[in-house]
C-alpha positions in Angstrom: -61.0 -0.5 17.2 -63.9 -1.5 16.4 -66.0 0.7 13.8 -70.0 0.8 14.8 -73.2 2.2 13.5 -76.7 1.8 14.1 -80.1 1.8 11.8 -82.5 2.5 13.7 -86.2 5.0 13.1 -86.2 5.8 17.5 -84.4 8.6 17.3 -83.8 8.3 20.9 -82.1 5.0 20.5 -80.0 6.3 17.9 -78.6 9.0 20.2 -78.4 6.6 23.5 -76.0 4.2 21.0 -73.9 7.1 19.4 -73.2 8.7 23.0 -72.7 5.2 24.5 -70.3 3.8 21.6 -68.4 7.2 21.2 -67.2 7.1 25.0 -66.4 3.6 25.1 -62.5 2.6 24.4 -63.1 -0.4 22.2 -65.3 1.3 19.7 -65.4 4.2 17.1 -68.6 5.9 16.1 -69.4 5.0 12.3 -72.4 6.7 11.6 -76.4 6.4 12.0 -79.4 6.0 9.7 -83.2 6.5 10.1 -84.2 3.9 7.6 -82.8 1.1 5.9 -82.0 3.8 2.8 -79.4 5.4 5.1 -78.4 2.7 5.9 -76.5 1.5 2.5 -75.9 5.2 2.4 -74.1 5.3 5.3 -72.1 1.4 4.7 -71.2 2.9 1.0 -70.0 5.6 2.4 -68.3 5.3 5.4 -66.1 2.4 6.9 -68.0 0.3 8.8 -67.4 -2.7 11.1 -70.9 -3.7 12.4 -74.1 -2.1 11.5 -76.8 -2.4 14.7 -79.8 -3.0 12.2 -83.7 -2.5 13.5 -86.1 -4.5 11.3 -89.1 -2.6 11.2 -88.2 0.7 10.3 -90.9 2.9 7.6 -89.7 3.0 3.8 -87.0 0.0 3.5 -86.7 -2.3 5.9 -84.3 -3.9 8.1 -84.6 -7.6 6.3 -85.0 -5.9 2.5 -81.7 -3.2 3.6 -79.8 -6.5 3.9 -80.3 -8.3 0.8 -78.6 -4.7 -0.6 -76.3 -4.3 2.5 -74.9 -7.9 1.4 -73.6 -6.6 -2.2 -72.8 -3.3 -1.4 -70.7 -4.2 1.7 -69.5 -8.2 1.8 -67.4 -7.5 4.8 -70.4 -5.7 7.1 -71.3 -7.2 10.1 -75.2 -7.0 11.2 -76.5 -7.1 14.3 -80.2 -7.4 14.5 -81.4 -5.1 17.5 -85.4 -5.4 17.1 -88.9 -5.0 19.2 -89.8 -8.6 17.6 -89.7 -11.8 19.1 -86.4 -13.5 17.6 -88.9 -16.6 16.5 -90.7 -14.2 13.9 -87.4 -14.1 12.0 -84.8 -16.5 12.7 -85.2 -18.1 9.2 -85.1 -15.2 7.5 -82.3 -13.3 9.2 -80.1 -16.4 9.6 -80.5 -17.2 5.6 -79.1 -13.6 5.3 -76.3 -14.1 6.8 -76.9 -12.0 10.5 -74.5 -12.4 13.2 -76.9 -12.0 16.3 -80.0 -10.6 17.3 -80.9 -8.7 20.2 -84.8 -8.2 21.3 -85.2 -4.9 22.5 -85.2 -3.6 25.5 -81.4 -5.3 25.0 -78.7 -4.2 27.7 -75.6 -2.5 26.4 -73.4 -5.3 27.8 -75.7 -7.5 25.6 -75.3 -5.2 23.0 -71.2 -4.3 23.4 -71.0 -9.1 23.9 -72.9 -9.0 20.8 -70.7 -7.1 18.7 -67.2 -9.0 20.0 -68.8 -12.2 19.0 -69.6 -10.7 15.7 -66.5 -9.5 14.8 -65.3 -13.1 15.1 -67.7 -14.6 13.0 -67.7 -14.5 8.7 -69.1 -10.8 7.7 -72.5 -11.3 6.7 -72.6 -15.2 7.9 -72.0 -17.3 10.6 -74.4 -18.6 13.7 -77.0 -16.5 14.8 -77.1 -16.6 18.7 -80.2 -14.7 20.2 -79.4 -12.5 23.0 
C-alpha cells in the first residue's frame, strides 16, 4: 500500500485528494499540509510514501520545503502537482531530486500513473517525466 499525502494552500484540492486517495485500494491516506511548514511537519511525523507537493504555496514554498524535505526524509517521494507551466521549473525541481510533475488541472489517473512511476524511481531522485 502505498502511503500518500498532499501539500497543497486550495483547501478544496486538499479535500478532493484525501477523499479520492482514502477510497481507492492501492493507497492509504498520509496526511495534508497547507504550506510547505506542514509539510516537513507532517513527513517528520508521519510515514509517508509520496508527498503531492504544490509549489507556490504563502510562507515556505514548494521548491525551498524540498531542500528541507530532502534531509528530513531521504526516502520521500515528491510529486510536483502545480498551476505553473513545467518549463518555469524543470531545472530547479529536477536538481532536487522530484519524481514527476503534474500541471494543474491534472486528472487523477495522471495523478494515481504518477505516483506508480514514482514509487519505482530513487526517493528524492530519478527522471522527471511531465505529465
Amino acid at each position: 500500500m502505498i502511503r500518500v499525502a498532499v501539500a497543497d494552500d486550495n483547501q478544496i484540492i486538499r479535500s478532493t485528494l484525501r477523499q479520492f486517495f482514502s477510497e481507492e485500494s492501492e493507497f492509504q491516506w498520509a496526511g495534508e499540509a497547507k504550506d510547505g511548514e506542514e509539510a516537513i511537519q507532517l513527513v517528520v511525523t508521519q510515514h509517508v510514501d509520496v508527498l503531492m507537493l504544490d509549489l507556490s504555496m504563502p510562507g515556505l514554498g514548494g521548491l525551498d520545503a524540498l531542500l528541507r524535505l530532502k534531509a528530513a526524509a531521504p526516502n520521500l517521494r515528491v510529486v510536483v502537482l502545480s498551476g505553473y507551466p513545467f518549463s518555469e521549473y524543470e531545472h530547479q525541481a529536477a536538481e532536487l531530486g522530484v519524481s514527476a510533475f503534474l500541471e494543474k488541472p491534472a486528472a487523477l489517473n495522471a495523478m494515481v500513473g504518477a505516483i506508480q512511476r514514482a514509487m519505482l524511481e530513487p526517493p528524492l531522485g530519478g527522471k522527471l517525466p511531465v505529465v
